[in-house]
Every structure is written in C-alpha cells, then in structure tokens.
N, CA, C and O of each residue as an XYZ file, in Angstrom:
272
protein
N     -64.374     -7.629    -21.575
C     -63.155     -7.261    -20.888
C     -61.996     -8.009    -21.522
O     -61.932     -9.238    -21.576
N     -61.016     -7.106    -22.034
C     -59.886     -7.855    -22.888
C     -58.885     -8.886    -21.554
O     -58.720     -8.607    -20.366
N     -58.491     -9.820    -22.163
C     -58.035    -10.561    -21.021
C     -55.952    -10.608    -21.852
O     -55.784    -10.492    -23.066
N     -55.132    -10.731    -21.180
C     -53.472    -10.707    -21.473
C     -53.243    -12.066    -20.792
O     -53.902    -12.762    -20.019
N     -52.200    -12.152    -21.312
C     -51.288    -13.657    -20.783
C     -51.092    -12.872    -19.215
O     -51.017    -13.767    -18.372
N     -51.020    -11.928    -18.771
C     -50.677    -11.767    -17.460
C     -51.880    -12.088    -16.757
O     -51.656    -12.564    -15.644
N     -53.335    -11.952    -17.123
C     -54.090    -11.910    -16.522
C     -54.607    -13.436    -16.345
O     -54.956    -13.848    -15.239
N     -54.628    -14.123    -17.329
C     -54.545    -15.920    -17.423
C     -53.346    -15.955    -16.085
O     -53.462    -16.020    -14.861
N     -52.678    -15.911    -16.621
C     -51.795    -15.982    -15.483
C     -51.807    -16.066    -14.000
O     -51.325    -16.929    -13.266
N     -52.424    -15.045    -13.736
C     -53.153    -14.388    -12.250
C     -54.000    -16.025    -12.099
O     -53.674    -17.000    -11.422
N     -55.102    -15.838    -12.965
C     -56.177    -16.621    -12.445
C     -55.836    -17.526    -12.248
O     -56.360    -18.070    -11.276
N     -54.873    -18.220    -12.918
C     -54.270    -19.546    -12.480
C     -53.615    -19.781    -11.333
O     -53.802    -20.750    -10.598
N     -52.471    -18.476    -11.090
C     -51.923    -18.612    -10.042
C     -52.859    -18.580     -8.575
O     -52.534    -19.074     -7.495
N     -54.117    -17.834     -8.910
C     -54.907    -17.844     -7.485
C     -55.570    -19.608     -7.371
O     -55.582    -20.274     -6.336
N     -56.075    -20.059     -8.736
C     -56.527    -21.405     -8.595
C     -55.342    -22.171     -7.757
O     -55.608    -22.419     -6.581
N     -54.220    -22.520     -8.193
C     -53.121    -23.106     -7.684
C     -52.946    -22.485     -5.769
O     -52.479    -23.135     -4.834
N     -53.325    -21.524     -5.750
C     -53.105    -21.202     -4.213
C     -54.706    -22.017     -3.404
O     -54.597    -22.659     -2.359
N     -55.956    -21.844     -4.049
C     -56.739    -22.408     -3.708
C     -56.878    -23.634     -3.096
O     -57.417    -24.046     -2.069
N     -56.036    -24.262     -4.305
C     -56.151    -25.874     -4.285
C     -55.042    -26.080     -3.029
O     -55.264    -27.045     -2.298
N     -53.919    -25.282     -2.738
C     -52.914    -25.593     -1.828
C     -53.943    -25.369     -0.371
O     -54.213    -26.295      0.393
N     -54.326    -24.241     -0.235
C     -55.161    -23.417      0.915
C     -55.969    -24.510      1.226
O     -56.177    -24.795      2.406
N     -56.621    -25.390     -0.018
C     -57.466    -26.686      0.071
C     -57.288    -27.415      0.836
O     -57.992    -27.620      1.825
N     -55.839    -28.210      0.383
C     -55.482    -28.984      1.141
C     -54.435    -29.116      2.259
O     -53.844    -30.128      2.638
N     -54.337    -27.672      2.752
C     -54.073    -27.523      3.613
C     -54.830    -27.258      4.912
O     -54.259    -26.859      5.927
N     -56.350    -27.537      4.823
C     -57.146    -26.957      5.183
C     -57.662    -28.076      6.373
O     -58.198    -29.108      5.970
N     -57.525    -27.898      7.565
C     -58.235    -28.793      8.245
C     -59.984    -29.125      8.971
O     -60.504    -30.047      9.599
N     -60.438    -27.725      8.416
C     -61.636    -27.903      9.009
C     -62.351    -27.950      7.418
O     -61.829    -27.250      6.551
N     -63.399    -28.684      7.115
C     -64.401    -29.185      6.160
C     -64.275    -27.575      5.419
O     -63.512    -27.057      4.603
N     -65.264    -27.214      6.065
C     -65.807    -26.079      5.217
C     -64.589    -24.956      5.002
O     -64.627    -23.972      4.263
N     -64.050    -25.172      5.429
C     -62.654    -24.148      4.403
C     -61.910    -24.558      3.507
O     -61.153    -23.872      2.819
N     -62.151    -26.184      3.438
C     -61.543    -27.164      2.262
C     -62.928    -26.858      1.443
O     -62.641    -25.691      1.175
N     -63.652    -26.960      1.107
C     -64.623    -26.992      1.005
C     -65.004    -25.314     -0.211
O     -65.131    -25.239     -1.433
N     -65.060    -24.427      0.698
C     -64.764    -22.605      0.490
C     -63.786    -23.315     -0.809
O     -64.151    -23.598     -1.950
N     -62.170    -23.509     -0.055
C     -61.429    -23.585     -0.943
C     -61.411    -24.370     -2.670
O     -60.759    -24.047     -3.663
N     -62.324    -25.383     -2.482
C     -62.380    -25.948     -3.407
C     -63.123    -25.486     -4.518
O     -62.875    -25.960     -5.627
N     -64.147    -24.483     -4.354
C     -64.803    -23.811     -4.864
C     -64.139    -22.782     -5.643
O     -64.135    -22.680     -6.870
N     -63.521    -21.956     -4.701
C     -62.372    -20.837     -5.079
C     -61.873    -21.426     -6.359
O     -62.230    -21.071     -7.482
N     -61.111    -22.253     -6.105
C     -59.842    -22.793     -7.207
C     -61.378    -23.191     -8.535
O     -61.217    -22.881     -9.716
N     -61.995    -23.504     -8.317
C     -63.140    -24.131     -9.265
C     -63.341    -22.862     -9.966
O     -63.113    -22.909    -11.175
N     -63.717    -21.736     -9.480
C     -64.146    -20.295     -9.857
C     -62.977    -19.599    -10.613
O     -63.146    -19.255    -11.782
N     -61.736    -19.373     -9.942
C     -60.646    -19.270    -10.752
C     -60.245    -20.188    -12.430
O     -59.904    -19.703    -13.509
N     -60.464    -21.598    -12.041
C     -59.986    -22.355    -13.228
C     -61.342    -21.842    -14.322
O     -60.995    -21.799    -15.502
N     -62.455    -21.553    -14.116
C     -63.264    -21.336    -14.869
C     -63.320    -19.914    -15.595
O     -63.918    -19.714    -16.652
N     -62.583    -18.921    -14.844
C     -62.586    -17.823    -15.535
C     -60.902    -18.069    -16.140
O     -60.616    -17.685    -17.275
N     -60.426    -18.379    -15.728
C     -58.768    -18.623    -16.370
C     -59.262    -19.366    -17.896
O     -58.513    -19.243    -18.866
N     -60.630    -20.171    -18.026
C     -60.932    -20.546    -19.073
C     -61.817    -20.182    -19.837
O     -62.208    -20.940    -20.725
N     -62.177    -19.318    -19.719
C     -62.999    -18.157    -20.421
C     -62.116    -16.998    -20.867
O     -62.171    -16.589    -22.027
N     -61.044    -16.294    -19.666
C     -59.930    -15.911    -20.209
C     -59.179    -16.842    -21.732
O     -59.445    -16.228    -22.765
N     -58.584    -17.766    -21.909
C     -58.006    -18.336    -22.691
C     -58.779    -18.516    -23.858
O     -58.335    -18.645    -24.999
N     -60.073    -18.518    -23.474
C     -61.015    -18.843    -25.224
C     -61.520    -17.564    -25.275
O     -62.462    -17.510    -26.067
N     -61.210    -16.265    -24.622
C     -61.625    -15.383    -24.951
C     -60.449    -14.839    -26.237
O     -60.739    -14.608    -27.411
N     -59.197    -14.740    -25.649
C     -57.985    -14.910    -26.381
C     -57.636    -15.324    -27.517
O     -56.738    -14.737    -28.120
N     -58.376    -16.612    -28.147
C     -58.373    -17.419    -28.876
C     -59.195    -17.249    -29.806
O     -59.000    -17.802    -30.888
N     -60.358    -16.400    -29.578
C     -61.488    -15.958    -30.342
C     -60.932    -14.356    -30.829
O     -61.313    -13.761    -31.837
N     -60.200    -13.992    -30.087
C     -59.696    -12.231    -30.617
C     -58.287    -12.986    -31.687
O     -58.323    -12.684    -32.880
N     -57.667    -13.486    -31.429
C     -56.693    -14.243    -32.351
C     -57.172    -14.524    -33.646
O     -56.733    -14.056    -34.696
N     -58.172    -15.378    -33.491
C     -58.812    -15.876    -34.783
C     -59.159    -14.747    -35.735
O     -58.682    -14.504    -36.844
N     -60.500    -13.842    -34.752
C     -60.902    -12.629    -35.269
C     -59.835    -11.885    -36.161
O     -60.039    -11.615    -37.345
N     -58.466    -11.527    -35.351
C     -57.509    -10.606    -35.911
C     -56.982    -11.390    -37.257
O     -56.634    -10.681    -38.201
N     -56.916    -12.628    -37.373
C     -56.697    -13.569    -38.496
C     -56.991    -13.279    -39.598
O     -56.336    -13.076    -40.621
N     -58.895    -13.250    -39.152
C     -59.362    -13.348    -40.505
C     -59.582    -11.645    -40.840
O     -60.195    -11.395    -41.877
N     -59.184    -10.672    -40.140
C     -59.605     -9.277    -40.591
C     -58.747     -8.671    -41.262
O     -58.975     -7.728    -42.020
N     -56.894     -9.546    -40.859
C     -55.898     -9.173    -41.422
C     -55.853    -10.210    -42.854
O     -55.263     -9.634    -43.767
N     -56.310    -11.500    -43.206
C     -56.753    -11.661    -44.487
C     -57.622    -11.362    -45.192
O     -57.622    -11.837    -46.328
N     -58.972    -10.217    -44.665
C     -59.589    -10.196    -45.569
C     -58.944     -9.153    -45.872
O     -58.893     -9.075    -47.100
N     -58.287     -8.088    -45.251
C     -57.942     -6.553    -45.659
C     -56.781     -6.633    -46.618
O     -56.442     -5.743    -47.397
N     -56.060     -8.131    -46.421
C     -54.947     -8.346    -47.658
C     -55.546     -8.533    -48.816
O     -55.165     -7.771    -49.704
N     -56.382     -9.318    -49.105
C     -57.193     -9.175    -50.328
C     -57.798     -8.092    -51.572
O     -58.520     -8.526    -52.469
C-alpha cells in the first residue's frame, strides 16, 4: 500500500490525539487502551516513512541506471 506525506501525517496526528486522550484519561484502562493506540499509530507512521524511503531510493537507482 503506497503511503503520501498526507498519510504519515494522519498517523501521526491520530498518535498525538492518543497520547492526549492518554493523559487525559482518568480511569486505568482507557489510559491504558490509549497508550496502546498512540503505540499502534507511531508504528505504522513508521513503516509508513521507511516505506517512503525505500520507494525514494528505488526511484534513485532506476532513474540512474536508465541514464546510463
């Protein structure tokens, strides 16, 4: 699944609501839920970003070998 700066984006912005929802959270287990959330988000926000980084590279080396 191709991932965009909008979509990094997203995931981050839901991590960042997580972590707020977190600690805004007065009963255990919804701090708790929440902390997870934001954990699940930051982890695909980082799979997003090295997914990115690996199509970058890719396009790198396909546009130097085809200059050759």
């Amino acid at each position: 699944m191709p991932s965009s700066p909008a979509t990094l984006g997203f995931y981050l912005a839901r991590a960042e609501q997580a972590r707020v929802e977190a600690g805004a959270a007065t009963l255990a287990h919804v701090r708790e839920r929440c902390t997870r959330s934001e954990a699940a988000w930051l982890a695909l926000a980082e799979r997003a970003e090295r997914g990115a980084k690996l199509r970058a590279l890719e396009l790198g080396r396909k546009a130097a070998s085809g200059a050759m």
